[in-house]
C-alpha positions, 0 to 999 in steps of 0.5 A, a space after each residue: 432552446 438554447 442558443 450557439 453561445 449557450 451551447 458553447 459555454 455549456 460544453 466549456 464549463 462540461 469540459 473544464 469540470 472533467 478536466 477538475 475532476 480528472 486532476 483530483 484523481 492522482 492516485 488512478 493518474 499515476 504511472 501503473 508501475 508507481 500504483 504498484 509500488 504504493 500497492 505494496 507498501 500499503 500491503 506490507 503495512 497491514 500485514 506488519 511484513 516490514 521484516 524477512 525471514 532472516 531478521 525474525 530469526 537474528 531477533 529469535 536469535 537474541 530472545 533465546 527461541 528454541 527450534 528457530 533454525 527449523 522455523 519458517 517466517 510465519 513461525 519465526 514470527 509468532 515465537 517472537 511474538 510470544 516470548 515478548 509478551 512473556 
């Protein structure tokens, strides 16, 4: 059986592990409204969204894409695609 010193040392080292832990977890400490800012600089990053609407379009402009004005972003940005590759 353990004695009270033990005890208490044990319960020290449990809570300074915790703590250890705890401090190595930065992203799930942060701020939500920080979390959600990183959430959606990862999301633009993946989904190549870094450009709105109008900057397809001035590039569609300068590619000489014909239709442009009726185009959405995705199909702004699949023309462009497209006349690069050409």
């Amino acid at each position: 059986m353990a004695s009270k010193k033990q005890r208490k040392a044990a319960k020290h080292n449990v809570k300074k592990a915790q703590a250890g832990a705890k401090k190595k977890q930065t992203l799930k400490n942060l701020p939500k409204s920080t979390k959600s800012a990183l959430g959606k600089e990862g999301s633009k990053v993946r989904t190549g969204a870094d450009k709105s609407r109008q900057e397809y379009y001035d590039e569609a402009q300068r590619l000489g894409v014909a239709g442009r004005s009726q185009m959405g972003k995705a199909d702004l940005k699949r023309a462009v695609q497209r006349r690069r590759a050409k």
